[in-house]
Backbone and ligand atoms as CSV (ligand in chain L), in Angstrom:
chain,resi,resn,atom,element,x,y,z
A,1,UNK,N,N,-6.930,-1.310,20.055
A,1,UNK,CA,C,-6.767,-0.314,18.995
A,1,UNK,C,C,-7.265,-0.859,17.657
A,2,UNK,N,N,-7.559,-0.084,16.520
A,2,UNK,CA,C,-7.994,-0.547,15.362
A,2,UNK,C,C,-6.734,-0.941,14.640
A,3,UNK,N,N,-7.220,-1.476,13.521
A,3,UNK,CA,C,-6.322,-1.584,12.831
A,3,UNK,C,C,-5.654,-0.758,12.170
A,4,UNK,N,N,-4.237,-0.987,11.222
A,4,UNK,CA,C,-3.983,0.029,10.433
A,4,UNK,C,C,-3.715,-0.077,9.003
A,5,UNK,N,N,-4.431,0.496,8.667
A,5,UNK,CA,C,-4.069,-0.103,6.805
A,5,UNK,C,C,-2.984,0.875,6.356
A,6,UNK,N,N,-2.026,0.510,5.674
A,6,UNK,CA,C,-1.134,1.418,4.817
A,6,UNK,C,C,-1.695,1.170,3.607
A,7,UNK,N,N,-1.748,2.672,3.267
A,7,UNK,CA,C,-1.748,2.777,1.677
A,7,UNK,C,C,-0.983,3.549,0.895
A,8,UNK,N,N,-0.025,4.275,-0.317
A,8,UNK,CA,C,0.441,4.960,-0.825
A,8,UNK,C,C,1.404,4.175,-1.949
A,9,UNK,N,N,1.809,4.512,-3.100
A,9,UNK,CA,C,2.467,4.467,-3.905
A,9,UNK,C,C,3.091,3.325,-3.590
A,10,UNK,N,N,3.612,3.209,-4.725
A,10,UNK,CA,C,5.038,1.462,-4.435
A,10,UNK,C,C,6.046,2.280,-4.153
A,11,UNK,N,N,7.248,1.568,-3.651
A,11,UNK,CA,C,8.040,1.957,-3.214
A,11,UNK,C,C,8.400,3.094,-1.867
A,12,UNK,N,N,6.729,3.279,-0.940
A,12,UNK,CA,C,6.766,4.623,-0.547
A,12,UNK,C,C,7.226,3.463,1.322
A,13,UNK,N,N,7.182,2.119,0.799
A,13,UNK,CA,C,7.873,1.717,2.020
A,13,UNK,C,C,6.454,0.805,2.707
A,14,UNK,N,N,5.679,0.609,2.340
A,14,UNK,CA,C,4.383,-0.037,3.096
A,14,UNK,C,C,4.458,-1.120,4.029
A,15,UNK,N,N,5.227,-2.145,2.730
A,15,UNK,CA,C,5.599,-3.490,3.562
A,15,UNK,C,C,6.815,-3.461,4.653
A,16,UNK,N,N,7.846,-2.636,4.237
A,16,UNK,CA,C,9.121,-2.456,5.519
A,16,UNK,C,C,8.467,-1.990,6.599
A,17,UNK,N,N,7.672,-0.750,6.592
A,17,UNK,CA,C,7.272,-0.005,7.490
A,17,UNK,C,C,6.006,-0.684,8.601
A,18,UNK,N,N,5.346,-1.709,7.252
A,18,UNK,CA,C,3.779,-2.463,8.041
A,18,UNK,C,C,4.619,-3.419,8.846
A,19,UNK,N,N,5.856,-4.391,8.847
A,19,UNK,CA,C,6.267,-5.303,9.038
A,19,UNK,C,C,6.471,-4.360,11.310
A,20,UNK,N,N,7.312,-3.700,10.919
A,20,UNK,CA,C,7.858,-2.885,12.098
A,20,UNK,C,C,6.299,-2.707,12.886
A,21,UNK,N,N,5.391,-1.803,12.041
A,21,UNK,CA,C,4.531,-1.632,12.565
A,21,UNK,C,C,4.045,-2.763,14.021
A,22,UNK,N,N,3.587,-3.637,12.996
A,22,UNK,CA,C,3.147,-4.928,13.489
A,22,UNK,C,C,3.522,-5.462,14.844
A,23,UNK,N,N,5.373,-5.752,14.387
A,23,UNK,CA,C,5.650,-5.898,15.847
A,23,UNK,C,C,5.706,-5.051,16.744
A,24,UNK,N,N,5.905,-4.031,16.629
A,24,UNK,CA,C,5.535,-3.148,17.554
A,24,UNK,C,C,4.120,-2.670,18.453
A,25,UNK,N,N,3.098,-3.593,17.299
A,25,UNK,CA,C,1.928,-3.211,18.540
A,25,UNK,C,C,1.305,-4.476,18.239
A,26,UNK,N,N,2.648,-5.335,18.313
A,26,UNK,CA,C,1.953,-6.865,18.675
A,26,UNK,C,C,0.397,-7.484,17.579
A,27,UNK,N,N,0.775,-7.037,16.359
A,27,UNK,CA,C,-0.434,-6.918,15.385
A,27,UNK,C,C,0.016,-8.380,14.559
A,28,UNK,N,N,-0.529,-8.704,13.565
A,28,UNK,CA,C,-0.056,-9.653,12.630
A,28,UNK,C,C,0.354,-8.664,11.344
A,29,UNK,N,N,1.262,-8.855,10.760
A,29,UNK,CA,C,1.111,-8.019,9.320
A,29,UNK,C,C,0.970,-8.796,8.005
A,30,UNK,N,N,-0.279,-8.191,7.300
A,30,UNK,CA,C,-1.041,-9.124,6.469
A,30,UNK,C,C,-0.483,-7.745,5.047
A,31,UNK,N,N,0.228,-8.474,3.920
A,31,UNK,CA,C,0.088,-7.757,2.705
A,31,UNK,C,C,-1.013,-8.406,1.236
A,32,UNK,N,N,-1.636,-7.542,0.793
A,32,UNK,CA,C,-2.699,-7.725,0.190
A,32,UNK,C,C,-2.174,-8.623,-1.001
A,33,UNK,N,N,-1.512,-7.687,-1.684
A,33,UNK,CA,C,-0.358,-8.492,-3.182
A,33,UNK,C,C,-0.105,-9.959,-2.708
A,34,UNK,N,N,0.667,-10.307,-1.446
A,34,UNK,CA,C,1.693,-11.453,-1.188
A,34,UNK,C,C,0.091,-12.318,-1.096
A,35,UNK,N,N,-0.974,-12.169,-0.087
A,35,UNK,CA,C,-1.987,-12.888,-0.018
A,35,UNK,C,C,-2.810,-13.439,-1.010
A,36,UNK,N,N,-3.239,-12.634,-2.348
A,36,UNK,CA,C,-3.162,-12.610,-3.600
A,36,UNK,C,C,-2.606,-13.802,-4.737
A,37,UNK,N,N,-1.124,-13.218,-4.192
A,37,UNK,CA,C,0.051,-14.214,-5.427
A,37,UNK,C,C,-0.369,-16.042,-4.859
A,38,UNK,N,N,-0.564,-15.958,-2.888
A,38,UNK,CA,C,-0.574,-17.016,-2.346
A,38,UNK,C,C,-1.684,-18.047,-2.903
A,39,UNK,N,N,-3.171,-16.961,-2.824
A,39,UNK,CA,C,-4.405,-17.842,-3.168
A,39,UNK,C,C,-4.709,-18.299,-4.610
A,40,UNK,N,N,-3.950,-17.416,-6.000
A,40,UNK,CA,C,-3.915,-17.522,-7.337
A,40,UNK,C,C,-2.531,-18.888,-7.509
A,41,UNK,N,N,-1.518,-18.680,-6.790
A,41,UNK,CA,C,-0.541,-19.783,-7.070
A,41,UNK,C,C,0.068,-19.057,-7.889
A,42,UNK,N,N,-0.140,-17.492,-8.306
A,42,UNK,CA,C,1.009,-16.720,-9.420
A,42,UNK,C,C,1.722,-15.167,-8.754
A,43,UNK,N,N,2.407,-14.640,-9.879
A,43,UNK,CA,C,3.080,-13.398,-9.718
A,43,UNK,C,C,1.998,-12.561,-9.960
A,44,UNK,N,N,1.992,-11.109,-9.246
A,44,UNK,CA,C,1.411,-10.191,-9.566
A,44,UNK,C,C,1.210,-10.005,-11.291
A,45,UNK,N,N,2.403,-9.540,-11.766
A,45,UNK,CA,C,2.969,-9.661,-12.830
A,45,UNK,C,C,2.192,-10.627,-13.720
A,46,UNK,N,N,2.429,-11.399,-13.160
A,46,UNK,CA,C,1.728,-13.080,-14.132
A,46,UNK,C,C,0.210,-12.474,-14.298
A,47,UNK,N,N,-0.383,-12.634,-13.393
A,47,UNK,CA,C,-1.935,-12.239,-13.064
A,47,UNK,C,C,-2.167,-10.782,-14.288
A,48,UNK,N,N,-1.493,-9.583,-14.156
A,48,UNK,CA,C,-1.619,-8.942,-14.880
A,48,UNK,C,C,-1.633,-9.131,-16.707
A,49,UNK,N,N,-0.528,-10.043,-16.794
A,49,UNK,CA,C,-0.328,-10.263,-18.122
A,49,UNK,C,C,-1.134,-11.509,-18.359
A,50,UNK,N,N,-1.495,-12.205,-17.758
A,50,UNK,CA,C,-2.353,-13.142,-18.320
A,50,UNK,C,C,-4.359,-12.664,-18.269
A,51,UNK,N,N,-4.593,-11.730,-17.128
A,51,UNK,CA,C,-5.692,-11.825,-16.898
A,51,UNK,C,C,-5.956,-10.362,-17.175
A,52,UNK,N,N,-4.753,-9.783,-17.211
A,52,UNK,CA,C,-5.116,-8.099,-17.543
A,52,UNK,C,C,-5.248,-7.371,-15.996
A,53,UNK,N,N,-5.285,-5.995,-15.674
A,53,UNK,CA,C,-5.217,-5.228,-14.705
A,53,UNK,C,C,-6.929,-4.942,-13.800
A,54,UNK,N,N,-8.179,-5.282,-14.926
A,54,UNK,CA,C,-9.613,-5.186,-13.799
A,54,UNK,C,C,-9.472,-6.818,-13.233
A,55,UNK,N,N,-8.659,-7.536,-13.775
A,55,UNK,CA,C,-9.112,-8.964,-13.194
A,55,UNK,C,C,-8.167,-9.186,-11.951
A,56,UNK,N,N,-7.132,-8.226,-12.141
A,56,UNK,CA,C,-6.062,-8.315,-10.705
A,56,UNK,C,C,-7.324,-7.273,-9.578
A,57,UNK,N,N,-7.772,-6.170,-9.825
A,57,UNK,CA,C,-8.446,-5.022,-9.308
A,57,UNK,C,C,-9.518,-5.943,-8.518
A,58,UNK,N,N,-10.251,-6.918,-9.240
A,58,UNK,CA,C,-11.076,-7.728,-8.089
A,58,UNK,C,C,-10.655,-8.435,-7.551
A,59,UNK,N,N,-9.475,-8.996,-7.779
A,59,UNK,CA,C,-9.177,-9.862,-6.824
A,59,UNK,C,C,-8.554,-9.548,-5.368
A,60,UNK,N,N,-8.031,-8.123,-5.739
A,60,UNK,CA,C,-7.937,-7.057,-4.761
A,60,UNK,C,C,-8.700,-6.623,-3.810
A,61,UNK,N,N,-10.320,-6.116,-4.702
A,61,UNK,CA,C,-10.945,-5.858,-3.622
A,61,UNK,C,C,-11.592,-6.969,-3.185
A,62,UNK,N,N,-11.785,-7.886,-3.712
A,62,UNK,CA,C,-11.986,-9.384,-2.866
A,62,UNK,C,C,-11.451,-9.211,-1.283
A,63,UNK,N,N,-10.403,-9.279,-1.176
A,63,UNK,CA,C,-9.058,-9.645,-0.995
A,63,UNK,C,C,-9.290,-8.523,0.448
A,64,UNK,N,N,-9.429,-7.051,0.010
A,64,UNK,CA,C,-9.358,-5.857,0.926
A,64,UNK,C,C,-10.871,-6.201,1.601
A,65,UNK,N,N,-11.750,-6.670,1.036
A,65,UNK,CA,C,-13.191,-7.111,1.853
A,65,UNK,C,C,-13.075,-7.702,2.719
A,66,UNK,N,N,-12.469,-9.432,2.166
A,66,UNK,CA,C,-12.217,-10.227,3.274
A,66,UNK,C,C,-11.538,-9.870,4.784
A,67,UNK,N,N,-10.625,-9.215,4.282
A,67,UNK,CA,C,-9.445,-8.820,5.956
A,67,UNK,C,C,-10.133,-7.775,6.813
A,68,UNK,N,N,-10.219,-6.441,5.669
A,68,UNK,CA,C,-10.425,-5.042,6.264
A,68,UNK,C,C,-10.995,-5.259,7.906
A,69,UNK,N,N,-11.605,-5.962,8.247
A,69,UNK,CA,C,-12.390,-5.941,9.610
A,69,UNK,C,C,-12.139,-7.155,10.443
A,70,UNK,N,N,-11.157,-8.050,9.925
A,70,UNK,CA,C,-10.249,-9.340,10.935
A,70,UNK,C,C,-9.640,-8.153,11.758
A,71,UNK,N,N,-9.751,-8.404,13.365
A,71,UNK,CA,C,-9.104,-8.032,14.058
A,71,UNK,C,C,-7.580,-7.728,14.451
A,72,UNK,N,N,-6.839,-7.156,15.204
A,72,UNK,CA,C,-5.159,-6.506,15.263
A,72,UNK,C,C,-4.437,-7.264,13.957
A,73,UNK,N,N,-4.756,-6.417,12.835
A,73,UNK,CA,C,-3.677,-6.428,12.066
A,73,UNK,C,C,-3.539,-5.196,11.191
A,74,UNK,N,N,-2.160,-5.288,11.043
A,74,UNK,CA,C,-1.042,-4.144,10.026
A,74,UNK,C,C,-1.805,-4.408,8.733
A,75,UNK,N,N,-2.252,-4.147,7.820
A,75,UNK,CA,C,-2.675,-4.292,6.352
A,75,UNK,C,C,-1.980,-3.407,5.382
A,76,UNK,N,N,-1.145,-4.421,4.759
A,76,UNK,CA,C,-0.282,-3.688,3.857
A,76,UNK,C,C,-1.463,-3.674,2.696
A,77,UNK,N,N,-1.790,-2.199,1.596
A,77,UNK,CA,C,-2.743,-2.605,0.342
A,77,UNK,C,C,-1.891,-2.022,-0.640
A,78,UNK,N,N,-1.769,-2.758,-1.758
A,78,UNK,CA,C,-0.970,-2.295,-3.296
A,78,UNK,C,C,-1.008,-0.626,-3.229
A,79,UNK,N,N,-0.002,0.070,-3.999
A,79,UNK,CA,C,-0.784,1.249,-4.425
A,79,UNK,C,C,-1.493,1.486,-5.180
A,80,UNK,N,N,-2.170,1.012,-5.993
A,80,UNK,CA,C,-3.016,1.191,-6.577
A,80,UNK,C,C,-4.701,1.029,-6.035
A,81,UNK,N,N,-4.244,0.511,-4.261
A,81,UNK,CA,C,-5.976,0.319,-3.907
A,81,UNK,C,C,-6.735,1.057,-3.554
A,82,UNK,N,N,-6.089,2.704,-3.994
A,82,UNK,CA,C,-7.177,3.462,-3.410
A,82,UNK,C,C,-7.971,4.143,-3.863
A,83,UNK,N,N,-7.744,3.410,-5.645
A,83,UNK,CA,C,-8.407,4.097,-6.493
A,83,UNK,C,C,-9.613,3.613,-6.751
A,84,UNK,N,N,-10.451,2.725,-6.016
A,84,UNK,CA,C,-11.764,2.186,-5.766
A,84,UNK,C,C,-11.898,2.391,-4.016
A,85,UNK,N,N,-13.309,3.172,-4.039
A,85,UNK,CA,C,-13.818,3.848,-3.408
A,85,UNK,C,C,-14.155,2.659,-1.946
A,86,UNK,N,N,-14.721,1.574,-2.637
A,86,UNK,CA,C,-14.998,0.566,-1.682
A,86,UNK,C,C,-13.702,-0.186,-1.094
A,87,UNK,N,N,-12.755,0.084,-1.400
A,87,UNK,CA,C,-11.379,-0.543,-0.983
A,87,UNK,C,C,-11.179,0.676,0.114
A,88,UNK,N,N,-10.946,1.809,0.167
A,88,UNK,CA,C,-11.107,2.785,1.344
A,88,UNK,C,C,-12.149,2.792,2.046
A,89,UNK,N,N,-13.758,2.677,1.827
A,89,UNK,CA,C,-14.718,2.593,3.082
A,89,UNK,C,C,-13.994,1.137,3.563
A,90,UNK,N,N,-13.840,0.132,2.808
A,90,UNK,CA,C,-13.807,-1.508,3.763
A,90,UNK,C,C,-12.491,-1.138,4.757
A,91,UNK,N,N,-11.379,-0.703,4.070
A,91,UNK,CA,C,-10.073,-0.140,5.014
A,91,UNK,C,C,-10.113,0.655,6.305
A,92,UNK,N,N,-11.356,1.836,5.814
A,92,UNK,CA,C,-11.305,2.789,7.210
A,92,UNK,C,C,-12.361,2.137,7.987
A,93,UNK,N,N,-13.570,0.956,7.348
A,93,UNK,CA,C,-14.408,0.856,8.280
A,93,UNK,C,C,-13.512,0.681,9.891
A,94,UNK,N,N,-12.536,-0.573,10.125
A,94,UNK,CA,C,-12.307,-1.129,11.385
A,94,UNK,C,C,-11.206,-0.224,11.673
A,95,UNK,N,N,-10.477,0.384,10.295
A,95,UNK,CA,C,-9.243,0.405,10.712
A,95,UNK,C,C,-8.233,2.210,10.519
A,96,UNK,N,N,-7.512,2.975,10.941
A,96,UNK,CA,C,-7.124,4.027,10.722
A,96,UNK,C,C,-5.876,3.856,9.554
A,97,UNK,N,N,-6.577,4.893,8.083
A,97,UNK,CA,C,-5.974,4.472,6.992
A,97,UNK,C,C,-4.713,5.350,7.003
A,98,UNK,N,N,-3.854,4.874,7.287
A,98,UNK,CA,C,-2.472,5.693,6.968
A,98,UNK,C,C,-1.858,5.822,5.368
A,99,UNK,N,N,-1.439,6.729,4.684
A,99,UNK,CA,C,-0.825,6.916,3.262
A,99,UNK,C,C,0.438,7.114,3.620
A,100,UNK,N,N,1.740,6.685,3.483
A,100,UNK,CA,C,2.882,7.064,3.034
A,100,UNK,C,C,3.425,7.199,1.873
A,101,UNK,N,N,3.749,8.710,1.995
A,101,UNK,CA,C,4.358,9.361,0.522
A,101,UNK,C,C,6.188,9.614,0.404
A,102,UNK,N,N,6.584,9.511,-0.960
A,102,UNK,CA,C,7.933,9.885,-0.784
A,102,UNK,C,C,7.586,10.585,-2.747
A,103,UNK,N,N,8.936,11.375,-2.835
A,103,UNK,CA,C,8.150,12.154,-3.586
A,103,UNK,C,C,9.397,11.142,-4.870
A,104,UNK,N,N,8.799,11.668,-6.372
A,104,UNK,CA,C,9.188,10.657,-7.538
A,104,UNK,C,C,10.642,10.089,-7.415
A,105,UNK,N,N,11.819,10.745,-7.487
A,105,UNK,CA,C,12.744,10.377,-7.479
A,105,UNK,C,C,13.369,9.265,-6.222
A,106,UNK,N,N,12.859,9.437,-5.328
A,106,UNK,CA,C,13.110,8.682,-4.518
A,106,UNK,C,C,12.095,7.046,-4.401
A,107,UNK,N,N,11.194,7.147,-4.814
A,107,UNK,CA,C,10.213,6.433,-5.417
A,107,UNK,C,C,11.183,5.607,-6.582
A,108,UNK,N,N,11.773,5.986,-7.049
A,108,UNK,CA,C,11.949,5.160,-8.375
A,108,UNK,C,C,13.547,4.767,-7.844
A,109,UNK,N,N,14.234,5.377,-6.966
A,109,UNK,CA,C,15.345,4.713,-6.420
A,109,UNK,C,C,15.035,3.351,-5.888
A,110,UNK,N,N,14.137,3.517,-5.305
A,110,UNK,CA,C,13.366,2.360,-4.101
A,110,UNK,C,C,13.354,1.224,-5.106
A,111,UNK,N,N,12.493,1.421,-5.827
A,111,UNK,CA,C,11.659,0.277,-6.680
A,111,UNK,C,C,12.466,-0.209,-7.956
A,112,UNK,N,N,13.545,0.962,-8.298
A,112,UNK,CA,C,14.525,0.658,-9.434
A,112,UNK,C,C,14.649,-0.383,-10.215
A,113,UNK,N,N,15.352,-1.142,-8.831
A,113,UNK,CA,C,15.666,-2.564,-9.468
A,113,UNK,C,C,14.362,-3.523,-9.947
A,114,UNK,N,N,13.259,-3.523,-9.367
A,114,UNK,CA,C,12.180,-4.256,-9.203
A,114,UNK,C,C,11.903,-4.563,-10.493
A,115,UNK,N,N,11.487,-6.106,-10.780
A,115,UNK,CA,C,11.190,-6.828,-12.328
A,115,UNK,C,C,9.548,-7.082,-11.274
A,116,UNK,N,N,9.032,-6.860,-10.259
A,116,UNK,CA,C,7.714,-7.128,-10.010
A,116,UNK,C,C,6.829,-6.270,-10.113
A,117,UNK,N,N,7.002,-4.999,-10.821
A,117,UNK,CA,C,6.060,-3.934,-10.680
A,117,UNK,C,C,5.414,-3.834,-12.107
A,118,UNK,N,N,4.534,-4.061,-12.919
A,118,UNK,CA,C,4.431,-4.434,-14.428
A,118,UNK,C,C,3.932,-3.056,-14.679
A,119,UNK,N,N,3.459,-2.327,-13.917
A,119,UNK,CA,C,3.180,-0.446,-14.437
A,119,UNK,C,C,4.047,0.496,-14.050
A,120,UNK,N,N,5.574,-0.002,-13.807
A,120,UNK,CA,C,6.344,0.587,-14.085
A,120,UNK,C,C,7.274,-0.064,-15.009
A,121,UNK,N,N,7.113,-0.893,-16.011
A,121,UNK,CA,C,7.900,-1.513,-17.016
A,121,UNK,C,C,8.075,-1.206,-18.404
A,122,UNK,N,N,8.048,0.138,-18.601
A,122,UNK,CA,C,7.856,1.802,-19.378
A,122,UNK,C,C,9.384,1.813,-19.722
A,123,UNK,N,N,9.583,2.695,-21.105
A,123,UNK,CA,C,10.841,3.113,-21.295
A,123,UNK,C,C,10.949,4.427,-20.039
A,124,UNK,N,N,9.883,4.889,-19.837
A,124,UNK,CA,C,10.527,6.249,-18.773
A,124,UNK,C,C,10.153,6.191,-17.662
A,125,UNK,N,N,10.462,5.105,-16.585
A,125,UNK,CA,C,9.278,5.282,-15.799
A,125,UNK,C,C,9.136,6.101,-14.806
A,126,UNK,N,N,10.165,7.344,-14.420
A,126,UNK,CA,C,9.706,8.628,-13.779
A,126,UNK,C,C,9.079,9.441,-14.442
A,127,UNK,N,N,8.903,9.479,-16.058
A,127,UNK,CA,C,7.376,10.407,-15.746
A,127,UNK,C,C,5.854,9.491,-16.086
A,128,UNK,N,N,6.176,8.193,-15.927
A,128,UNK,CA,C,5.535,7.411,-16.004
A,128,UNK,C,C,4.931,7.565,-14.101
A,129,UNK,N,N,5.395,7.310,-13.003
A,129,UNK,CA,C,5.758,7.107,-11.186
A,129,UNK,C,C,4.767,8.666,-10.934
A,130,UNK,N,N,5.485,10.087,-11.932
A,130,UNK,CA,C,4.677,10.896,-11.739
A,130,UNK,C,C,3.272,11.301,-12.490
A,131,UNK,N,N,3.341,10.789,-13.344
A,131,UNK,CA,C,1.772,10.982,-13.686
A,131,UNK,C,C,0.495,9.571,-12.682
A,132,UNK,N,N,1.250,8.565,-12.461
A,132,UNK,CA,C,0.891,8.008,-11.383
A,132,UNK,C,C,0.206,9.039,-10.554
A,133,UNK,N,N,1.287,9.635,-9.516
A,133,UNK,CA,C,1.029,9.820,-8.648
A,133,UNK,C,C,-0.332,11.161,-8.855
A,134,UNK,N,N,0.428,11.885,-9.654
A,134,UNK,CA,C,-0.583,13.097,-10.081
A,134,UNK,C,C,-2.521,12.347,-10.218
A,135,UNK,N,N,-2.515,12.054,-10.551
A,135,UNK,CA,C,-3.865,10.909,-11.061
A,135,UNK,C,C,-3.865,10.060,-9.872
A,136,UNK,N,N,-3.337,9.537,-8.874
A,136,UNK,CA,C,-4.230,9.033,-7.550
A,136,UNK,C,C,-3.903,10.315,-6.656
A,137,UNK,N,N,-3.236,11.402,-6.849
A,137,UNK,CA,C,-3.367,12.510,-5.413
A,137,UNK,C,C,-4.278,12.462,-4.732
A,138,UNK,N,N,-5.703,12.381,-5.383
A,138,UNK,CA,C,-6.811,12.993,-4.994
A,138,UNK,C,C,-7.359,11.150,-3.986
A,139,UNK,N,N,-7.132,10.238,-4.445
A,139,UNK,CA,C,-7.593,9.363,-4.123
A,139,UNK,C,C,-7.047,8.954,-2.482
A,140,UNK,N,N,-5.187,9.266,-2.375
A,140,UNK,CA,C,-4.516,9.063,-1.097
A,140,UNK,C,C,-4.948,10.340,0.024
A,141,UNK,N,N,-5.587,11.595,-0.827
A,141,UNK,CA,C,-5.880,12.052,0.394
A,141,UNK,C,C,-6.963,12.189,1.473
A,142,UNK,N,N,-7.681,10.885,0.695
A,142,UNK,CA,C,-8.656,10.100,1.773
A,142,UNK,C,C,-7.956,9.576,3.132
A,143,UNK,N,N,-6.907,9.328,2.991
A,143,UNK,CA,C,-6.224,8.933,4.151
A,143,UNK,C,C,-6.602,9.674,5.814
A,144,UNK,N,N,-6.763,9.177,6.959
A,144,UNK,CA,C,-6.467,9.694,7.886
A,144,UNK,C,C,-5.629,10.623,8.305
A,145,UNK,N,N,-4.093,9.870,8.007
A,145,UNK,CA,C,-2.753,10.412,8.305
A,145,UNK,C,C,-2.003,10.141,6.589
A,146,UNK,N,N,-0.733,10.875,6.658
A,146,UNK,CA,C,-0.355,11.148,5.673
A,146,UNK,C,C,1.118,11.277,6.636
A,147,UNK,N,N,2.217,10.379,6.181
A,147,UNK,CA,C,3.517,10.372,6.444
A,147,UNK,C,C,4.582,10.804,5.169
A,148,UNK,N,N,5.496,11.334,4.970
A,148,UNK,CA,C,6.191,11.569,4.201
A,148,UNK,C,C,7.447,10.808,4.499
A,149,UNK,N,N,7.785,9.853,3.650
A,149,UNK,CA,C,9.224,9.116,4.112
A,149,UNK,C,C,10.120,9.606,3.216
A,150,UNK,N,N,10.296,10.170,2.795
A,150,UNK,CA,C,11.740,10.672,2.538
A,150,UNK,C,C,12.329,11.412,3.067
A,151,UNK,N,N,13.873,10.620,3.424
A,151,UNK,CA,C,14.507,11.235,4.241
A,151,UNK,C,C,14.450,10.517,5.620
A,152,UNK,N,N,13.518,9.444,6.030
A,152,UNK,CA,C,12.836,8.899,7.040
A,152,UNK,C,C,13.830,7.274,7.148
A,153,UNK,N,N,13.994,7.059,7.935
A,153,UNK,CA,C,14.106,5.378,7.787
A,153,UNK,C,C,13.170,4.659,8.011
A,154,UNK,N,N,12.773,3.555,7.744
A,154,UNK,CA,C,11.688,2.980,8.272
A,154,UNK,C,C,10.993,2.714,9.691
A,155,UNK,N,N,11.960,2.957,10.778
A,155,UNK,CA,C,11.875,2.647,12.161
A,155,UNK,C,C,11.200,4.184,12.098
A,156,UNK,N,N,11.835,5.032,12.006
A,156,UNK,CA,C,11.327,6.379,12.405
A,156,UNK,C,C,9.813,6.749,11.471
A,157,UNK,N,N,9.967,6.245,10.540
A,157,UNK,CA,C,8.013,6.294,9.796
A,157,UNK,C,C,7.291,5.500,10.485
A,158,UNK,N,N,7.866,4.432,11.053
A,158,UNK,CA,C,6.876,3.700,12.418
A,158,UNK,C,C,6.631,4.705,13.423
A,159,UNK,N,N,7.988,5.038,13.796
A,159,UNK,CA,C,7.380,5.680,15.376
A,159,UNK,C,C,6.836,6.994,14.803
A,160,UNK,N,N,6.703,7.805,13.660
A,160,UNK,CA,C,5.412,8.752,13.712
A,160,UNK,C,C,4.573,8.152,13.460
A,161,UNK,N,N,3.875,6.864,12.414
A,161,UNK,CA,C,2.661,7.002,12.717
A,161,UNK,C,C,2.231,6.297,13.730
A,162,UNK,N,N,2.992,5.761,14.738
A,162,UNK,CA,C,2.280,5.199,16.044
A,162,UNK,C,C,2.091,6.609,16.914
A,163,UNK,N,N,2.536,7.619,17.135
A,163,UNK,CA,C,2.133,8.868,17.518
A,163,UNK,C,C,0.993,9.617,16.784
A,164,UNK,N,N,0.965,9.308,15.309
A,164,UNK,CA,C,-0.136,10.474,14.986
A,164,UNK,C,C,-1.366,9.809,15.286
A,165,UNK,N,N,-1.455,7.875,15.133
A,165,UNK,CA,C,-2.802,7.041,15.071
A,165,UNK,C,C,-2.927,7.378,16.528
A,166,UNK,N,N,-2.280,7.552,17.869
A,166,UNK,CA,C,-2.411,7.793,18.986
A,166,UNK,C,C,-3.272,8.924,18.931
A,167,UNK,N,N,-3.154,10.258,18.323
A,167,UNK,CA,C,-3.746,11.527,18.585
A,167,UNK,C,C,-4.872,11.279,17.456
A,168,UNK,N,N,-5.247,10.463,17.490
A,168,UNK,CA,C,-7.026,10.623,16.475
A,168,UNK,C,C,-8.204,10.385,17.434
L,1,LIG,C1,C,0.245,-1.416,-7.970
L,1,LIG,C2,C,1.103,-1.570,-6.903
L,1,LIG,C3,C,1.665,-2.879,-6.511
L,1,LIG,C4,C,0.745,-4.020,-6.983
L,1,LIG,C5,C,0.455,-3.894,-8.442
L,1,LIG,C6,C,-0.243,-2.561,-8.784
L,1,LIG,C7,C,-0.261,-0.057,-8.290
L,1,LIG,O1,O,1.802,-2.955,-5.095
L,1,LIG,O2,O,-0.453,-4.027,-6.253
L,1,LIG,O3,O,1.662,-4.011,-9.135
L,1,LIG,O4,O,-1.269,0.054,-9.009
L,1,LIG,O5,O,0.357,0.936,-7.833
L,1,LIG,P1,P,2.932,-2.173,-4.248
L,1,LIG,O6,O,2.450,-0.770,-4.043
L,1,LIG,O7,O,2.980,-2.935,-2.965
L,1,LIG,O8,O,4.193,-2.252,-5.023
C-alpha cells in the first residue's frame, strides 16, 4: 500500500491518529515538526523566533521532499504544509493525502494548553484558529480523503481512514 500523509490543522489529531495509524498497518510513523526540531537541535518555536516563519517553511519542505517517497510510512506534516503547492505534489506523489478536520472550538480545546504552537500565541486565538482555517480551506481540500474528528476518538478516525484509503 502507499503511504499516508496526514495533513490538517493543529490540534485536528495528526500525530495521535498517525501513531495508531502506523501500527496498525505495520508502517513506521515519521512526524515532520519532531524530525525538524531533531536535525536543527531546536523548538519549533525557537526556529520561528529566531529564524522567522519562511526559514521554518524550507526547512519543511526540505524535510516533506526528503521522506514523501521513503517507503511504508504514516507521515505526520505541520498544518501549515499545505499551503505550498510542492509539499502536496511530493505528499500525494507515493502517498494517499488524508486531511483531518475538527471544527474551531474544539481545535482550540485540543491545543489550549500548548506553549509549542507560536501562531497561536495571540490575545484571541479562536478568531485567530478561524481565520486560519478560513485562508488554508482551499489548500486542505487538495486532500484525497477528508475525516472530520470531532466527536471521533482517535482509534475510530483510524479505522475510517483505513476504510476510505481502502476504497480509492
Ligand atoms: C503550524 C503547525 C504546527 C507547526 C508550526 C506551524 C501551522 O504543526 O508545524 O507551528 O502553520 O499550522 P502541528 O499542526 O503539528 O501543530
Amino acid at each position: 500500500m502507499k503511504n499516508i500523509a496526514l495533513v490538517g490543522f493543529m490540534g485536528t489529531g495528526k500525530t495521535t491518529v498517525g501513531k495508531i495509524l502506523a501500527r496498525r498497518m505495520n508502517y513506521a510513523f515519521v512526524d515532520i515538526d519532531a524530525l525538524i526540531e531533531k536535525e536543527q537541535g531546536a523548538a519549533i518555536t525557537r526556529i520561528f523566533s529566531e529564524f522567522g516563519e519562511p526559514y521554518f517553511r524550507k526547512l519543511e519542505a526540505d524535510m516533506i521532499s526528503r521522506l514523501s517517497c521513503q517507503e511504508g510510512l504514516v507521515i505526520s506534516a505541520g498544518g501549515g504544509a499545505v499551503m505550498d503547492s510542492r509539499n502536496v505534489d511530493n505528499l500525494k506523489m507515493c502517498g494517499s493525502l488524508v486531511c483531518l478536520t475538527a471544527s474551531p472550538e474544539v481545535i482550540l480545546k485540543r491545543v489550549g494548553g500548548s506553549t509549542h504552537r507560536p501562531l497561536l500565541k495571540t490575545p484571541d486565538p479562536l478568531g485567530r484558529v478561524k481565520e486560519l482555517l478560513a485562508a488554508r480551506a482551499p489548500y486542505y481540500a487538495r486532500a484525497d480523503i477528508t475525516v472530520d474528528t470531532d466527536g471521533l476518538t482517535a482509534e475510530e478516525a483510524a479505522g475510517r481512514i483505513l476504510d476510505l484509503v481502502g476504497e480509492l
